[in-house]
N, C-alpha and C positions, 0 to 999 in steps of 0.2 A: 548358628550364630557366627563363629568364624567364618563359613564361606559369607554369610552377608558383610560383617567387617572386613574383609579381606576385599571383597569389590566396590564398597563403598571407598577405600583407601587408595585403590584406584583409578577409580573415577575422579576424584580429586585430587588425583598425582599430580606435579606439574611435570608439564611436557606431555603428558596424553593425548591423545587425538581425540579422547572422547570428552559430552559434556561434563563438563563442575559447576557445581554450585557459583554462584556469584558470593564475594562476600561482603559479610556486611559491617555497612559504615557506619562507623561513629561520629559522635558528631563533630570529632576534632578532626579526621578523615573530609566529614561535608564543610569545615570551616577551610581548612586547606587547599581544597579543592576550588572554594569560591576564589580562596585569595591569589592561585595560580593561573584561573581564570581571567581574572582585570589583570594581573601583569602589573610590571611597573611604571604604566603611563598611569594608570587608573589611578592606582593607590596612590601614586607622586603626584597628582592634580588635587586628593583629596587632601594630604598632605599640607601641601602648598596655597589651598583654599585655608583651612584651618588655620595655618599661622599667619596667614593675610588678617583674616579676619579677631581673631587675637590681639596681633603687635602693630595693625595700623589702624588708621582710619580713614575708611574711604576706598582703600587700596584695592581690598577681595574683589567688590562690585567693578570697579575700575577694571580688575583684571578680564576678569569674568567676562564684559561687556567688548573687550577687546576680542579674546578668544574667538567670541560668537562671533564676532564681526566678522574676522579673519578668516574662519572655518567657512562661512555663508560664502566668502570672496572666494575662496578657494574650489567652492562645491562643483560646480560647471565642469573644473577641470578632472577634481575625481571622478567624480559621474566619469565621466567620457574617459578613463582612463583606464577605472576599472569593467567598464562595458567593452571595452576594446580586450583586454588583456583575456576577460568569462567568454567573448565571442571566439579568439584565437583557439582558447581550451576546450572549447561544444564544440567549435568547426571540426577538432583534428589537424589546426594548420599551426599550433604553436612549435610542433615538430621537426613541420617543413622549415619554418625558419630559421630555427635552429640551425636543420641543416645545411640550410644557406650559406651560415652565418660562419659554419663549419668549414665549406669547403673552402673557400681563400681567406686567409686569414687576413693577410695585409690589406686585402679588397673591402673586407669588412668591417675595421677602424676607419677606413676613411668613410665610407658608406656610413656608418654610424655616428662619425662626427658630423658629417655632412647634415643627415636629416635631425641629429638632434640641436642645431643651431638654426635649421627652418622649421621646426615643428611648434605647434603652439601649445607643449604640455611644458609647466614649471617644474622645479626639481622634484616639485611635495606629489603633482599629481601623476608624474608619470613613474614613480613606484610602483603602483600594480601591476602595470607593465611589465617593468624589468624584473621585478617577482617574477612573470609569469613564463617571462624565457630565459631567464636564469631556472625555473623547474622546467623547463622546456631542452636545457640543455646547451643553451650558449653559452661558449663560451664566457669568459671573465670579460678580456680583454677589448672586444666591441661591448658590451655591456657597461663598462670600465667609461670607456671614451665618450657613448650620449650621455651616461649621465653626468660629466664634465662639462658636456656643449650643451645641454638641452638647457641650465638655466641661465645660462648667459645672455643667449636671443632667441627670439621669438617675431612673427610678424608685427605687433603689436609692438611688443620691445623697441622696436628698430626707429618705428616713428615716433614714439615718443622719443628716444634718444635722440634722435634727428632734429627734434622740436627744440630740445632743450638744452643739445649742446652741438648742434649741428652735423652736416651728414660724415664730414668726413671722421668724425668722433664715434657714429653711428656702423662708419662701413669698417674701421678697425677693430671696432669691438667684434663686429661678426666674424671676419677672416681669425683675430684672437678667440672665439669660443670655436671655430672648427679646430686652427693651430692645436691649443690645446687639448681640443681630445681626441688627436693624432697621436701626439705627446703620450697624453694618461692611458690610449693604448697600445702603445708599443712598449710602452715602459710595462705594463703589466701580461705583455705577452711573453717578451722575454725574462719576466718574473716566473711565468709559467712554465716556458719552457727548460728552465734549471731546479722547477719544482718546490717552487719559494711559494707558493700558492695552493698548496694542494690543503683540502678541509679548513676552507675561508671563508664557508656560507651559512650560515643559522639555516635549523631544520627547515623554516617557512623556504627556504630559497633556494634549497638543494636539489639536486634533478632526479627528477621519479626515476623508480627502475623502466619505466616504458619510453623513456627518451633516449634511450642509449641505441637504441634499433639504427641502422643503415638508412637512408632513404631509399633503398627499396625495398628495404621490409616494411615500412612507413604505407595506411593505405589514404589514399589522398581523401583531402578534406571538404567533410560537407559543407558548405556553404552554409546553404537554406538549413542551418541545423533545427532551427525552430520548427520545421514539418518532422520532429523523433522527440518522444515523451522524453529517453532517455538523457538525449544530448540537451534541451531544454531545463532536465533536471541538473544538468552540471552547470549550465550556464547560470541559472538562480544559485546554485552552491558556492560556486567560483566570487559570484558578485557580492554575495551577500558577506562570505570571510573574507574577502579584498576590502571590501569596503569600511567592516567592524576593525579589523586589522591596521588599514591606513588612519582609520577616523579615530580611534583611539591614541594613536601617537602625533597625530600631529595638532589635535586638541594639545595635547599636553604639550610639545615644543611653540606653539603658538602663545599657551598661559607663560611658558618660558621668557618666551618672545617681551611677551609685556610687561615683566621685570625688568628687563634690559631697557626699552622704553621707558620705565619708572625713573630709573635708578642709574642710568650712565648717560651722562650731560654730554649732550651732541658738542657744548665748547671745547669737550676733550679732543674729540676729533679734529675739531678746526685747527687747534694748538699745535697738536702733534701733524699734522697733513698741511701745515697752512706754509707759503714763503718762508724761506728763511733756513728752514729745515735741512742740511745735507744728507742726513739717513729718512729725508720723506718717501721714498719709493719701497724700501722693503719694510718701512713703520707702515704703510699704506697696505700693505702685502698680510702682517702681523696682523694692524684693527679690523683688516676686509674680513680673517678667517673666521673669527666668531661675532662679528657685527649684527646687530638684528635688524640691520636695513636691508628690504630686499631690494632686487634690480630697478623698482618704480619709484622706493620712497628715496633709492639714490641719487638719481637725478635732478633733483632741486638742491639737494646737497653740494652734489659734485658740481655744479654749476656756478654756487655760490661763490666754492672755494675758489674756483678757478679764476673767478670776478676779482677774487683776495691776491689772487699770484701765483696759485698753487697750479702746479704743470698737469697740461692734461694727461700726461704721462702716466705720473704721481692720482690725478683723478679715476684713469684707468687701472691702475691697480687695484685700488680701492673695489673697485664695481666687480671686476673680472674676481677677484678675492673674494670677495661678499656675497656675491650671487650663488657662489659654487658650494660655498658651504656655510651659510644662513644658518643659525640655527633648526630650523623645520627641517630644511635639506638634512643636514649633519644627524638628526634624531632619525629620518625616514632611513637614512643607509646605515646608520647604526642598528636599527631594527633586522636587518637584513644580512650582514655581514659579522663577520666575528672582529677581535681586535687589529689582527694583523691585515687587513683587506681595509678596515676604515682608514688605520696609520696612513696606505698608501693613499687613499683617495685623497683625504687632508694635504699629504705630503706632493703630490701631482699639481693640485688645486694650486698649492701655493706657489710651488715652483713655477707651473706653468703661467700663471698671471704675473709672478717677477718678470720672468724671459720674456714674455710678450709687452707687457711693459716699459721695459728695459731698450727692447727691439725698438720701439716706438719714439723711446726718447731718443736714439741714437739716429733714428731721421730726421726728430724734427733739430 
């Protein structure tokens, strides 16, 4: 009976290499677990339905119906976001970019501001993305930069802006969303390189132990990965938690959304943004950051104002402000990043649409 106690005790040591027992859960154990599970977009949507439905009338459904709206508007781009970012990780080429992205660094904020101001992903959809090479191993600071530019412009963006406030309003806004995430990456390279950045990622976005390899210990990537059960199974893995992972927060920054919509009277903005104003360029900078207008529903706005007297200077802050970090935006990289990595994004964002801004007024 002791030698059997004596290896049962072992067997169930911790640290052992050999099996243990599982153990078992209670049901406060399987409650906790569920609750860790939803997270807190989950639980803060159920929250925030509840005392909808409580303390107004009209409101919950009202939200609710926005939400869906918003999410369905947005879907195209997840899809295509998260299918790019599960293809990079089946291929074996999220590596390679990485390494890319590794070897010039200065080559690679512009490169990165570059394509994230022609690309046509929004701030919300191309997180699975930058999830996926930020675990891939790129650095911050190109990471840092598209997602600065990428929701400023887009092909689409352009014309309508074009349309609505014409092109040369159209062609500054673009030179301002690459400017700027030249800016947010250099400013967070040389954050990085004095080590003001070091342990800035939430586990989801930390880089596996396999992306630290050299690109020649890297073995190139399968393309056709869908002819390998294997790589086929990561790419269903990959898509499926990028997807539940994005679609969960920005459900819940979208019901955010519609709050703001409820409840903060667009007169405020005209007031504070409109003629007359001599602190209208960094009050414009201030209502851009947390504004729930995105870059589309800006533009009849900003157009209005302008009709009022309000410089397009002052107009461009606004937009360049509010695109960057909308609320959906600002919930998706908070998901992502820890406190000190957001500070900076926020902190970028807004500097960077003052200066350019600013830049702007001082030509015309």
């Amino acid at each position: 009976m002791a030698v059997i106690e004596a290896t049962d005790s072992t067997e169930t040591a911790p640290g052992c290499c050999g099996p243990a027992a599982p153990p078992r859960m209670t049901l406060a154990d399987k409650a906790r677990g569920i609750i860790r599970e939803a997270g807190v977009p989950v639980w803060g949507m159920a929250a925030i339905m509840l005392a909808l439905a409580v303390m107004t009338d009209g409101q919950a459904s009202a939200s609710a119906l926005f939400t869906l709206d918003a999410f369905v508007g947005i879907l195209p781009f997840i899809l295509a976001s998260v299918v790019i970012a599960a293809g990079l990780k089946a291929a074996g080429a999220d590596n390679m970019v990485a390494s890319a992205f590794t070897a010039r660094p200065a080559m690679a904020i512009f490169t990165a501001s570059l394509f994230g101001a022609l690309s046509p992903f929004c701030s919300c959809g191309v997180i699975p993305l930058v999830a996926g090479l930020l675990v891939a191993g790129v650095p911050i600071a190109p990471v840092l930069a598209f997602c600065i530019a990428s929701p400023i412009m887009d092909p689409e963006m352009f014309i309508l802006t074009a349309a609505g406030l014409g092109i040369e309003f159209a062609m500054v806004k673009t030179l301002a969303a690459v400017g700027m995430g030249v800016f947010a990456g250099f400013v967070a390279q040389g954050m990085t390189s004095a080590g003001l950045l070091d342990d800035v990622l939430k586990p989801i976005a930390k880089p596996s132990c396999c992306a630290s390899g050299t690109p020649q210990e890297q073995a190139p990537p399968v393309w056709k990965f869908w002819t390998d059960a294997e790589r086929r199974a990561t790419f269903r893995g990959a898509s499926l938690s990028n997807f539940v992972f994005l679609g969960r927060w920005l459900a819940f920054a979208f019901l955010l959304e519609s709050l703001m919509v409820a409840y903060v009277p667009d007169t405020l903005v005209a007031t504070w943004l409109g003629s007359g104003n001599a602190w209208a360029l960094p009050l414009a900078v201030l209502l851009g950051v947390p504004a729930y207008l995105n870059g589309y529903a800006a533009i009849p706005l900003v157009s209005g104002l302008i009709d009022l007297g309000m410089s397009p200077a002052t107009g461009m802050a606004f937009m360049l402000a509010g695109s960057v970090t909308s609320i959906p935006a600002a919930i998706a990289i908070w998901s992502l990043a820890k406190t000190r990595l957001f500070a900076l994004y926020l902190g970028v964002a807004g500097a960077g649409a003052l200066l350019a801004a600013a830049s702007w007024q001082t030509v015309l």
